[in-house]
BASEMI-648249 format. One record per residue (C-alpha): residue number from 1; x negated, y negated, z. Coordinates in steps of 0.2 Angstrom, whole numbers, plus 2048, in hexadecimal, padded with zeros to 3 digits. Layout:
<resi: NUM, xx: X, yy: Y, zz: Z>
...
% end
This chain:
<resi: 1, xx: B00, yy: AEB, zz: C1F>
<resi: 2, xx: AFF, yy: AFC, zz: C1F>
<resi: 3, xx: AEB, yy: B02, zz: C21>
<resi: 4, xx: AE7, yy: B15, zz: C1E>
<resi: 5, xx: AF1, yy: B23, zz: C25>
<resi: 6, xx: AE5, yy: B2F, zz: C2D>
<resi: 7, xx: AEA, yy: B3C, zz: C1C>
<resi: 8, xx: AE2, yy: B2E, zz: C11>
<resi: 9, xx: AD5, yy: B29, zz: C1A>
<resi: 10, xx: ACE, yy: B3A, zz: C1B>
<resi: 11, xx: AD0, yy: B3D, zz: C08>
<resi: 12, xx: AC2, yy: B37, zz: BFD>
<resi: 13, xx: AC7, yy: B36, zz: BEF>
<resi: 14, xx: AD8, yy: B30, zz: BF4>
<resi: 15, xx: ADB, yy: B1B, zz: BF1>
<resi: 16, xx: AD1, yy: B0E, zz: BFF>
<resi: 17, xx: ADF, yy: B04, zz: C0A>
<resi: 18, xx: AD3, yy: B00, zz: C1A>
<resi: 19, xx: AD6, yy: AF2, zz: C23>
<resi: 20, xx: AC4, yy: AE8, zz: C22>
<resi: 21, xx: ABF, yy: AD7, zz: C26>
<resi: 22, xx: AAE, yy: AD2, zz: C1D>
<resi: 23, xx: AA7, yy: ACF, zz: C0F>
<resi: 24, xx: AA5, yy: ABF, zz: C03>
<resi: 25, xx: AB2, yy: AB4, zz: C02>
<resi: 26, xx: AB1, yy: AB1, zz: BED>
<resi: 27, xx: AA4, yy: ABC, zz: BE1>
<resi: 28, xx: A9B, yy: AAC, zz: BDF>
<resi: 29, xx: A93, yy: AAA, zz: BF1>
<resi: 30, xx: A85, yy: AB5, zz: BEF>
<resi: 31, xx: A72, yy: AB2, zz: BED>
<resi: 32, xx: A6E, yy: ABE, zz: BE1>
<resi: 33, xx: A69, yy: AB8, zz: BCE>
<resi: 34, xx: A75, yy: ABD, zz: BBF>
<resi: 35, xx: A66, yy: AC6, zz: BB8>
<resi: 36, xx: A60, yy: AD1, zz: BC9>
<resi: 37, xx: A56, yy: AE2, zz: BC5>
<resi: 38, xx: A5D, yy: AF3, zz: BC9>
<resi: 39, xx: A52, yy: AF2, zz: BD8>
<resi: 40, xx: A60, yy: AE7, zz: BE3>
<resi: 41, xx: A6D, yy: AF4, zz: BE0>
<resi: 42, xx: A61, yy: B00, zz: BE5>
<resi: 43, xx: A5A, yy: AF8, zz: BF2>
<resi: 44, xx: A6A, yy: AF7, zz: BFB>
<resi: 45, xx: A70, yy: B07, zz: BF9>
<resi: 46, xx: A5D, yy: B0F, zz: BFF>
<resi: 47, xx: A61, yy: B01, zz: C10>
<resi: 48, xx: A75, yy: B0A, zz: C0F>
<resi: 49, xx: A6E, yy: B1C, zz: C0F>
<resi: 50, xx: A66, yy: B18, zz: C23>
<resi: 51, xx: A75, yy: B0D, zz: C29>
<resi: 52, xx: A7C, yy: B16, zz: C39>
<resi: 53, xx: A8E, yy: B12, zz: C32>
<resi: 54, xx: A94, yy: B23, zz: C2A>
<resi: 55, xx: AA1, yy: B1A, zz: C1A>
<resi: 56, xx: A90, yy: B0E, zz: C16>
<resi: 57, xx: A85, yy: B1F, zz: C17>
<resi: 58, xx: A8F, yy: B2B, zz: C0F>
<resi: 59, xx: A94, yy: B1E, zz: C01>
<resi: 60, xx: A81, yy: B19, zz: BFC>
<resi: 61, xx: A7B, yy: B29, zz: BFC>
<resi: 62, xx: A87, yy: B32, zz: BF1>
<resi: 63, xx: A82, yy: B25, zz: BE5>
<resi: 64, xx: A71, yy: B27, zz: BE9>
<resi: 65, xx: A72, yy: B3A, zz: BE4>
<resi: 66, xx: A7B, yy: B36, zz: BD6>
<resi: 67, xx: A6E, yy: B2A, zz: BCE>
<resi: 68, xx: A5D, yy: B31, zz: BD2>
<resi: 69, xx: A54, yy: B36, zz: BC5>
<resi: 70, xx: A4D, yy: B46, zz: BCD>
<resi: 71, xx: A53, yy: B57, zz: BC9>
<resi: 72, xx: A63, yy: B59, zz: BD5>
<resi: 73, xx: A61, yy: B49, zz: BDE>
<resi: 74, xx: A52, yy: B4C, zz: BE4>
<resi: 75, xx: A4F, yy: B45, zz: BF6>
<resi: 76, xx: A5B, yy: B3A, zz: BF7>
<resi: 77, xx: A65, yy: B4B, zz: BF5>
<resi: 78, xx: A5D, yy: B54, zz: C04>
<resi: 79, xx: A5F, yy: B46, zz: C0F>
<resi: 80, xx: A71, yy: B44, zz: C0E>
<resi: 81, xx: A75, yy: B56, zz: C0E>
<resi: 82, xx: A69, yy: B57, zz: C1E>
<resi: 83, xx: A74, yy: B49, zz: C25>
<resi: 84, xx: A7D, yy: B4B, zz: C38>
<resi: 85, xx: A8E, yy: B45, zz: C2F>
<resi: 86, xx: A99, yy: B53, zz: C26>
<resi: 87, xx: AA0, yy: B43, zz: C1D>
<resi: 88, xx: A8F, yy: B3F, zz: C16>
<resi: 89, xx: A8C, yy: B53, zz: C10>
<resi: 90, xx: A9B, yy: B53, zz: C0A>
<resi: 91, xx: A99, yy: B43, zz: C00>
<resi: 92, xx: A89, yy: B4A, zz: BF9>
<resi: 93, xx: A90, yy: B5A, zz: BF3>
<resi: 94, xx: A9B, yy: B4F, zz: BE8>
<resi: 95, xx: A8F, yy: B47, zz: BE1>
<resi: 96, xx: A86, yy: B56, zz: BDD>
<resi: 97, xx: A92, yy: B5D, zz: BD4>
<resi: 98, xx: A91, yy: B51, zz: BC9>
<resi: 99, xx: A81, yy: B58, zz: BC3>
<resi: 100, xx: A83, yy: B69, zz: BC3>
<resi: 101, xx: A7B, yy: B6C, zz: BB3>
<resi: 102, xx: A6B, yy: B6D, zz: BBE>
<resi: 103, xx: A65, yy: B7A, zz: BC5>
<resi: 104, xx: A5E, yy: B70, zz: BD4>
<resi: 105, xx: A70, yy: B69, zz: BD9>
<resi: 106, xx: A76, yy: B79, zz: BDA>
<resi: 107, xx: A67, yy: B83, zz: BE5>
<resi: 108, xx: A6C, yy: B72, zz: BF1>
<resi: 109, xx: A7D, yy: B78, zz: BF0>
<resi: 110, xx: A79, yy: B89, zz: BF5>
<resi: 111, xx: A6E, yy: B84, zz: C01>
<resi: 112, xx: A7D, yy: B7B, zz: C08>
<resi: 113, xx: A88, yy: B8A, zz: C0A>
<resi: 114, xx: A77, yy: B96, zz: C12>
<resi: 115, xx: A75, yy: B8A, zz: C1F>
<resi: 116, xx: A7E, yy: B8F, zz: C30>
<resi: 117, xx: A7C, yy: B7D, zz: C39>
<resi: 118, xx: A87, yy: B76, zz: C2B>
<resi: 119, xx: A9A, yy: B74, zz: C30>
<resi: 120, xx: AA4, yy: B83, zz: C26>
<resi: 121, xx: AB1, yy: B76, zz: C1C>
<resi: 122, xx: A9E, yy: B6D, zz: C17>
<resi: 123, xx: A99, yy: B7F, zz: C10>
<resi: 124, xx: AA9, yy: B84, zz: C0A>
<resi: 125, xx: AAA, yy: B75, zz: BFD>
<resi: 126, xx: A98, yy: B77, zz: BF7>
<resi: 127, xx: A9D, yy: B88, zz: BF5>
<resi: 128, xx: AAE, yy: B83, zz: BED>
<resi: 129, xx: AA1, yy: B77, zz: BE1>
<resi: 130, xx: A99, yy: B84, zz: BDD>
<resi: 131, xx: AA7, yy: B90, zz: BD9>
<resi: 132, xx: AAC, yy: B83, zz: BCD>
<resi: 133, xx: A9D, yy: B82, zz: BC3>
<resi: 134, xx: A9D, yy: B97, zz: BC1>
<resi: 135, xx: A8F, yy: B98, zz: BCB>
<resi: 136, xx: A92, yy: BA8, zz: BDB>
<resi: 137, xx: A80, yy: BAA, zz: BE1>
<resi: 138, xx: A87, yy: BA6, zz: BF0>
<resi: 139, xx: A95, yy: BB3, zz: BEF>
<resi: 140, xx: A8F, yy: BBD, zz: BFF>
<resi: 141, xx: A88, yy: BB1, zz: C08>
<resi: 142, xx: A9B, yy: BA9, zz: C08>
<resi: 143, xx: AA2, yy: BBC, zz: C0D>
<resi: 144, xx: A97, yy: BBD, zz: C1A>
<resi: 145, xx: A99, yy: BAC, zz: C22>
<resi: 146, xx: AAE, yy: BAE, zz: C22>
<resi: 147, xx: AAB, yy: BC0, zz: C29>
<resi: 148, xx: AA3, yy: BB8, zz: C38>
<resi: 149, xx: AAA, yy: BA7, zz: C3C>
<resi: 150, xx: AB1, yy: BA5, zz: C4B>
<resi: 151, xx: AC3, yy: BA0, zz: C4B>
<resi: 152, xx: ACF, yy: BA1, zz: C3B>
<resi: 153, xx: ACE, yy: B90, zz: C39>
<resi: 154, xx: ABB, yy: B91, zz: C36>
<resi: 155, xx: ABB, yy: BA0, zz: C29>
<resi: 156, xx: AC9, yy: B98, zz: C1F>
<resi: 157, xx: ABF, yy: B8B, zz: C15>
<resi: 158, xx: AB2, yy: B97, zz: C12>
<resi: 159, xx: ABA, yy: BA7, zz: C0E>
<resi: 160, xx: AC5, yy: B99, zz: C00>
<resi: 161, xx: AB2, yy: B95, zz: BF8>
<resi: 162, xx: AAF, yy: BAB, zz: BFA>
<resi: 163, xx: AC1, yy: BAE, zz: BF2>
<resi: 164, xx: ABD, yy: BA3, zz: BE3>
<resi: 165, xx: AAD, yy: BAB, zz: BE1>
<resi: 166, xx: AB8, yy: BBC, zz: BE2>
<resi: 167, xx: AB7, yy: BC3, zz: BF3>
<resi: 168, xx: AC7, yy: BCE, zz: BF3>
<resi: 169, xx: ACA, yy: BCC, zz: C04>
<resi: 170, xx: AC6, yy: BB9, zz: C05>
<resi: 171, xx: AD9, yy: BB5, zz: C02>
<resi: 172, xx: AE0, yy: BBE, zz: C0F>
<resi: 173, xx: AD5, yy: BB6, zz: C1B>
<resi: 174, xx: ADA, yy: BA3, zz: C14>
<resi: 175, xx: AED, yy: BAB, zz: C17>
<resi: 176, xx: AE9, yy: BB2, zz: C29>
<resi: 177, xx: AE1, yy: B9E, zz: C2E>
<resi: 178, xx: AF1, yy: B98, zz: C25>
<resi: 179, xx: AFE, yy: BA1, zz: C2E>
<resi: 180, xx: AF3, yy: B9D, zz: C3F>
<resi: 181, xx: AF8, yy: B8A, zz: C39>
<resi: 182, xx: AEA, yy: B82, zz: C45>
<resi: 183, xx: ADE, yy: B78, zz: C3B>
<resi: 184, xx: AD3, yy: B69, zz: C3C>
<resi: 185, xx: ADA, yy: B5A, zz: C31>
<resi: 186, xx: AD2, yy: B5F, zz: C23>
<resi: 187, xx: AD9, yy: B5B, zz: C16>
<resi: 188, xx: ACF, yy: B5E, zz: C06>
<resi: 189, xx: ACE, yy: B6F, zz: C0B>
<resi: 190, xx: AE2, yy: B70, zz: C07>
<resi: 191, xx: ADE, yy: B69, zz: BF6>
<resi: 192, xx: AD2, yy: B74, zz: BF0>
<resi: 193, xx: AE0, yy: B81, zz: BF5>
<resi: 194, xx: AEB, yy: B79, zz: BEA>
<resi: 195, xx: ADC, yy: B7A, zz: BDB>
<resi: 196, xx: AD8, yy: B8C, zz: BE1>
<resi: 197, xx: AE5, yy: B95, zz: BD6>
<resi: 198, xx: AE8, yy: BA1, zz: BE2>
<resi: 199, xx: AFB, yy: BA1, zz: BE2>
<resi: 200, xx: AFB, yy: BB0, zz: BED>
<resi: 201, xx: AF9, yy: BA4, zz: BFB>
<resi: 202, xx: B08, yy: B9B, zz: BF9>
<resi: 203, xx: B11, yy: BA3, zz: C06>
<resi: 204, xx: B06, yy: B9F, zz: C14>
<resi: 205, xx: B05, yy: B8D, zz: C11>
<resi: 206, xx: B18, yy: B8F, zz: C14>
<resi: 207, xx: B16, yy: B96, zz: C22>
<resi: 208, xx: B07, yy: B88, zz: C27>
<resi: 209, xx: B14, yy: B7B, zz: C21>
<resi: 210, xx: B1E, yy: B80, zz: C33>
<resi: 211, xx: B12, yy: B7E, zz: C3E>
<resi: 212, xx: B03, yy: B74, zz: C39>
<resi: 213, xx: B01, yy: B62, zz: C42>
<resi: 214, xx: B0B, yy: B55, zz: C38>
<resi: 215, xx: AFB, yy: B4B, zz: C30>
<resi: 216, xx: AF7, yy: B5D, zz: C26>
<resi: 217, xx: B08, yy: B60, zz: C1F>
<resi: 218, xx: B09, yy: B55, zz: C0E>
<resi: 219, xx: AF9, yy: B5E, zz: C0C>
<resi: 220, xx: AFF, yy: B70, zz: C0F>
<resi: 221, xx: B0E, yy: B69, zz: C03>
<resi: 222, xx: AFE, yy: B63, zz: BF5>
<resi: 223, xx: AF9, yy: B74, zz: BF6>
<resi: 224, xx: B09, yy: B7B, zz: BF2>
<resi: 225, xx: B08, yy: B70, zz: BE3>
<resi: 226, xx: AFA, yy: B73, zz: BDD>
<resi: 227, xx: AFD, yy: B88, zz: BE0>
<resi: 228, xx: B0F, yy: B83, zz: BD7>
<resi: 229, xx: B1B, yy: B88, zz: BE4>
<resi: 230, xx: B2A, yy: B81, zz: BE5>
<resi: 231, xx: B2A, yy: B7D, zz: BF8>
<resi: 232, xx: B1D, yy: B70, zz: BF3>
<resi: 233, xx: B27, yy: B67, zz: BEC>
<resi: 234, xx: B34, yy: B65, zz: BF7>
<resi: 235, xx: B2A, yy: B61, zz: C06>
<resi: 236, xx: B24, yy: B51, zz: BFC>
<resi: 237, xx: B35, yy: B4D, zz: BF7>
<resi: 238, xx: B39, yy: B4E, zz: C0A>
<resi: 239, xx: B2D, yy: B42, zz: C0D>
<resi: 240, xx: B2F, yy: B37, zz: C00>
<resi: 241, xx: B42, yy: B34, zz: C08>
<resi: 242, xx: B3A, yy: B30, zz: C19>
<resi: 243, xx: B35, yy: B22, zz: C20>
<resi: 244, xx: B2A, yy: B15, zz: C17>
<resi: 245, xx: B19, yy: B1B, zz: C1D>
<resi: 246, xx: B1C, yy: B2E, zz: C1A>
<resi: 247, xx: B22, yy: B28, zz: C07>
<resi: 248, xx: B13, yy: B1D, zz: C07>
<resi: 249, xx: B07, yy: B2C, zz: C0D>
<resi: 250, xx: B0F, yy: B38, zz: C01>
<resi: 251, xx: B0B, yy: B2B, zz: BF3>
<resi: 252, xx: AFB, yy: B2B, zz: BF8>
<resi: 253, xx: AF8, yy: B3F, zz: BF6>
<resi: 254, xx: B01, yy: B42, zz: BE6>
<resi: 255, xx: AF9, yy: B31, zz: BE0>
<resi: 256, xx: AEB, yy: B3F, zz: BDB>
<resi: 257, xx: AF3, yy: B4E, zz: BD8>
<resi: 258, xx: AF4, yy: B55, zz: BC7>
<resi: 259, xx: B03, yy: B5E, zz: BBE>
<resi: 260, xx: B14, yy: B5A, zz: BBA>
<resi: 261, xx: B1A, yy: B5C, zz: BCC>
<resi: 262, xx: B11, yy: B4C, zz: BD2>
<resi: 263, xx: B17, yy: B44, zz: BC4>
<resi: 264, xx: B2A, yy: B46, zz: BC7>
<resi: 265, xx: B28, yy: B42, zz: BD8>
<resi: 266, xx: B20, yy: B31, zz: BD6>
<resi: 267, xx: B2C, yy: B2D, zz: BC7>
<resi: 268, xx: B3A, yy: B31, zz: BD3>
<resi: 269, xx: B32, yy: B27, zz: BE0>
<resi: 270, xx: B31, yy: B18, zz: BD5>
<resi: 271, xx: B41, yy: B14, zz: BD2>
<resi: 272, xx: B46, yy: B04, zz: BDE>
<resi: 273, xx: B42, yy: AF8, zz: BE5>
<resi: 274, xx: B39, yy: AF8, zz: BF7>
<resi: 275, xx: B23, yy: AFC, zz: BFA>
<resi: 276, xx: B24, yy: B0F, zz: BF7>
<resi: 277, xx: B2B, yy: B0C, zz: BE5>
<resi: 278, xx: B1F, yy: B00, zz: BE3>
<resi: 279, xx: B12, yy: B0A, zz: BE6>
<resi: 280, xx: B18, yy: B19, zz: BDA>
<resi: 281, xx: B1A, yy: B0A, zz: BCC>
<resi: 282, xx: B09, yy: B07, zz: BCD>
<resi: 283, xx: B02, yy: B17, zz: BCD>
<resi: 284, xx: B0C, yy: B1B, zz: BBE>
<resi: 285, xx: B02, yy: B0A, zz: BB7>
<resi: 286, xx: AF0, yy: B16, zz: BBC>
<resi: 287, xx: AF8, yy: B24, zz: BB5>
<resi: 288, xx: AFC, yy: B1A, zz: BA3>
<resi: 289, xx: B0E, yy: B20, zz: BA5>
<resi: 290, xx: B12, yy: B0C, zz: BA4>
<resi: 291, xx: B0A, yy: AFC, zz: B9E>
<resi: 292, xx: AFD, yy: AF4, zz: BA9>
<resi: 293, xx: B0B, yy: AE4, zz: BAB>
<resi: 294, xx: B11, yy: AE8, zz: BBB>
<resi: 295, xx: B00, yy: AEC, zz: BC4>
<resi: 296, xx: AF9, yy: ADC, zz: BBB>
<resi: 297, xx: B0B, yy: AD2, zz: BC4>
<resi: 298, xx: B05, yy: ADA, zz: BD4>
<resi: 299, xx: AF5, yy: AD7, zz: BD3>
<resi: 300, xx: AFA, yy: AC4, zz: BD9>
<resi: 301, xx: B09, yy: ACB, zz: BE8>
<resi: 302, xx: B09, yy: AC3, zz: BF6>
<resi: 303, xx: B07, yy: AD5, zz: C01>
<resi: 304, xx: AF5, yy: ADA, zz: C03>
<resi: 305, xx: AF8, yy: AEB, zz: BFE>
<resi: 306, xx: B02, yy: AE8, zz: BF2>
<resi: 307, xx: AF2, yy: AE0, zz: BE8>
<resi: 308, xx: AE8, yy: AEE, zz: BEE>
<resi: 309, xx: AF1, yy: AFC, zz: BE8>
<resi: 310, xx: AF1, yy: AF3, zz: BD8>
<resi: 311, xx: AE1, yy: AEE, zz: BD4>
<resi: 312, xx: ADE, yy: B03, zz: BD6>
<resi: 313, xx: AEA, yy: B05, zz: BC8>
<resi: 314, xx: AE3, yy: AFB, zz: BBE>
<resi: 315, xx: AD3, yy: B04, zz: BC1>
<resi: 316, xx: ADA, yy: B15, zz: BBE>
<resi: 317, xx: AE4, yy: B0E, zz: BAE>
<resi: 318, xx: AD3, yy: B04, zz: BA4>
<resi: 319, xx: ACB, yy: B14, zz: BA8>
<resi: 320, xx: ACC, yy: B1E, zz: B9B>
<resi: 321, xx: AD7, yy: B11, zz: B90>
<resi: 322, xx: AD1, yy: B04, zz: B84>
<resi: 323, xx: ACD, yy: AF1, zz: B8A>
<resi: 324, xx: ADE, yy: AE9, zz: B91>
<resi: 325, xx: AD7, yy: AD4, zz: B94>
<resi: 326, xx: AE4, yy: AD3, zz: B9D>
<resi: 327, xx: AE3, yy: AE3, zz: BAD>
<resi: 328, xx: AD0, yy: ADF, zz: BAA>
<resi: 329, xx: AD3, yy: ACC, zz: BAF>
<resi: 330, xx: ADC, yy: ACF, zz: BBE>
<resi: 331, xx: AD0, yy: ADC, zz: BC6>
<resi: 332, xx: AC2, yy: ACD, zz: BC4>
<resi: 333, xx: AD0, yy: AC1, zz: BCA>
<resi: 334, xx: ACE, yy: ACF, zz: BD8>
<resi: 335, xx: ABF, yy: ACC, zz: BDC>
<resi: 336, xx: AC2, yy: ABA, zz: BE5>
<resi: 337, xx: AD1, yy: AC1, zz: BEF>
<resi: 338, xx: AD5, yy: ABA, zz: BFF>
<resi: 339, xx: AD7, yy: ACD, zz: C06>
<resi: 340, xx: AC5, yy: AD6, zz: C0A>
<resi: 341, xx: ACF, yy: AE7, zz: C05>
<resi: 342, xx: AD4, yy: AE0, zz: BF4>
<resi: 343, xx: AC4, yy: AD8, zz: BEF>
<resi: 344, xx: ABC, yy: AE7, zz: BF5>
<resi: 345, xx: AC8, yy: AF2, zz: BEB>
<resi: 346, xx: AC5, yy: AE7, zz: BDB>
<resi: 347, xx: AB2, yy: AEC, zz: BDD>
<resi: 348, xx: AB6, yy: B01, zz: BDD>
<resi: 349, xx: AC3, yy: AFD, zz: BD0>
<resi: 350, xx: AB7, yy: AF4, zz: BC4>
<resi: 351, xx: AA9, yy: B01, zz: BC5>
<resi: 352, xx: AB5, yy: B0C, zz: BC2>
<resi: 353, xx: AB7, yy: B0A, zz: BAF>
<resi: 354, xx: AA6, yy: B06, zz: BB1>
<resi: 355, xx: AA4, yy: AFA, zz: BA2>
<resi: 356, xx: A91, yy: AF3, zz: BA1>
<resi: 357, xx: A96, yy: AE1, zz: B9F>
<resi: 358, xx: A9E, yy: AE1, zz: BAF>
<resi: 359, xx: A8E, yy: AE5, zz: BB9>
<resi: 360, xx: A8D, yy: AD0, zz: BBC>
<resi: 361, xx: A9B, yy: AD0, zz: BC5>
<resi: 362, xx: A94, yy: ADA, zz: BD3>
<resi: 363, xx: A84, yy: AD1, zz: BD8>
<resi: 364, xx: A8C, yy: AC3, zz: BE0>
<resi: 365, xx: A92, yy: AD1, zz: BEE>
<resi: 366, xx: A80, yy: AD8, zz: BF3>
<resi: 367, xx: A79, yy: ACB, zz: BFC>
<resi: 368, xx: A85, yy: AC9, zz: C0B>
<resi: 369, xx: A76, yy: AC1, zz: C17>
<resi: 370, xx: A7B, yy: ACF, zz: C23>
<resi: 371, xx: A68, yy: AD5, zz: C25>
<resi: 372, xx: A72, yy: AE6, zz: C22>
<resi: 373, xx: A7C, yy: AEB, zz: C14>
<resi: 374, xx: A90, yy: AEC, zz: C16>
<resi: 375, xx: A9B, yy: AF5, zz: C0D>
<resi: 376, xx: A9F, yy: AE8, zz: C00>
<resi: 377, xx: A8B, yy: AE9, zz: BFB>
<resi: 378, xx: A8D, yy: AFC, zz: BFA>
<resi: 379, xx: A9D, yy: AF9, zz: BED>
<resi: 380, xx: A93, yy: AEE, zz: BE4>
<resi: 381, xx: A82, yy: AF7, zz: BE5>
<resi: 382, xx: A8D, yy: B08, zz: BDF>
<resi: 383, xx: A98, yy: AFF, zz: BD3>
<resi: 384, xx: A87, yy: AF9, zz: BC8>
<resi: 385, xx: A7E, yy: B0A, zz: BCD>
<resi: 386, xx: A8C, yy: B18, zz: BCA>
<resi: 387, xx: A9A, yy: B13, zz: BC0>
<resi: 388, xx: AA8, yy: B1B, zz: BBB>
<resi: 389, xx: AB6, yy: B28, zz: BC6>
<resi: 390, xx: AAD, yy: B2B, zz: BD7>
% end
């Protein structure tokens, strides 16, 4: 079994492969009632927000500011941004910007980036979140804080938010970190390079390619991609003729990369017969580039994984598609998997597509007797709570 390489593991929004061992053995050994208020959910993700474990934290409260019905979150929204974990911020910042249409969720955003106790990747993506949604009240504030960073690798993610906001000299200093090639592994920052569309940086990230640590180079190669330059594309095709793990981590990357590149790639990866072609067959099942039959035969495989990565194909797939019995059977076949990881996965996956007749099937998980709740309870809580794409 192959749990997360430190890449995945640092990517939110890239595909859960822990290694866990807890949780209830079938959906049905819970001591919640069928017809439990919103209040349980509720409860345990209010009991998650103050857990000392960071993934528990981080996990509740995103959902927490996601669901409150105050204006931006309210104070749900200013604890976790007040949080001492960059994971948790940063977790919240997402989830704001899903409600960007209020004003309140952005004045917490920009309040993010003002703040000089914050980490600079922490401001850089609120900044970057703000960038998105057209809003530069922040421009300066961003210019100045690049300007006097400490080291290039400090500046970087903030002159990126500065650049996007149009600082004309914001790129150069992203180019001048880049070609410094010392960063710390993070690895979103890489991505929202890729999504900048500043193409002008391309060259340095070849030159970062050379000479950053090994665990940042498929993400240099991701922003490559996404900047459309060809040297992208051959650093994952490097990797996908490497070993078994480095094909396995580069699945895990392009798994969530948009364009025809990715594409091309993983169809090419697909053809075969050993785990890495596997892996690019099912996620060509979440991308509906194939029939959901194969992620349904593997949803039964013998290998862990192997189940796991296709119970989140078949949550990507439903998605957005129209009801398939059959995938939807064996995510709640899922649910009473041997494997922690696969029922846990089966959980995400099913509050994925998010459809209200499936809010049952979490209730049996949020009463694990723990005194405390455990990740499984904070799947379930968020699955009833905040469905739909984290």
């Amino acid at each position: 079994m192959r749990c997360s390489s430190s890449v995945a593991a640092l990517l939110g929004a890239l595909a859960y492969s822990g290694c866990l061992g807890h949780g209830p053995a079938t959906p049905g050994e819970g001591s919640i009632e069928a017809q439990a208020s919103w209040e349980v959910p509720l409860g345990v993700l209010g009991a998650g927000a103050e857990d000392l474990d960071v993934e528990i934290r981080s996990k509740a409260l995103a959902c927490l500011v996601r669901r409150a019905p105050e204006p931006g979150g309210g104070t749900w929204t200013a604890r976790a941004l007040w949080d001492p974990s960059p994971y948790v911020r940063r977790a919240a910042i997402r989830a704001l910007a899903r409600r960007l249409e209020e004003t309140e969720a952005r004045d917490a955003l920009a309040s993010v980036v003002g703040r000089a106790d914050v980490d600079p990747y922490t401001r850089g993506l609120a900044g970057t979140v703000l960038a998105d949604a057209g809003d530069k009240r922040v421009a300066g504030v961003l210019s100045e804080a690049w300007r006097t960073a400490s080291a290039p690798w400090q500046a970087a993610p903030l002159a990126l938010a500065a650049a996007r906001m149009g600082d004309p000299q914001a790129p150069a200093a992203v180019a001048r970190a880049l070609e410094g090639g010392e960063f710390p592994l993070e690895v979103s920052f890489f991505l929202s390079i890729g999504r900048s569309g500043l193409s002008g940086l391309a060259p340095a990230l070849v030159e970062a390619a050379a000479s950053v640590e090994e665990d940042l180079l498929l993400p240099v190669a991701a922003a490559l991609v996404g900047l459309g330059a060809p040297e992208g594309e051959a650093l994952f095709d490097q990797a996908l003729s490497g070993s078994e793990d480095q094909q396995m981590e580069a699945l895990d990357i392009l798994a969530f990369l948009p364009g025809d590149v990715a594409r091309r790639l993983v169809r090419s990866a697909a053809r075969g017969d050993g785990h890495p072609a596997r892996y690019a067959r099912l996620l060509r099942v979440g991308w509906q580039e194939t029939s959901s039959k194969e992620a349904v035969r593997a949803a039964v495989d013998p290998d862990r994984e192997i189940r796991s990565l296709a119970i989140q194909a078949l949550g990507r797939a439903l998605h957005s598609s129209s009801r398939d019995d059959r995938a939807h059977g064996a995510l709640v076949q899922a649910l009473s998997d041997p494997e922690p990881v696969v029922r846990l996965e089966a959980i995400r996956s099913l509050g994925r597509i998010g459809h209200p007749e499936d809010r049952d099937l979490f209730l049996p998980f949020l009463a694990s007797g723990s005194g405390r709740p455990d990740l499984f309870e904070i799947e379930a809580a968020s699955a009833i709570l905040c469905p739909g794409p984290p």
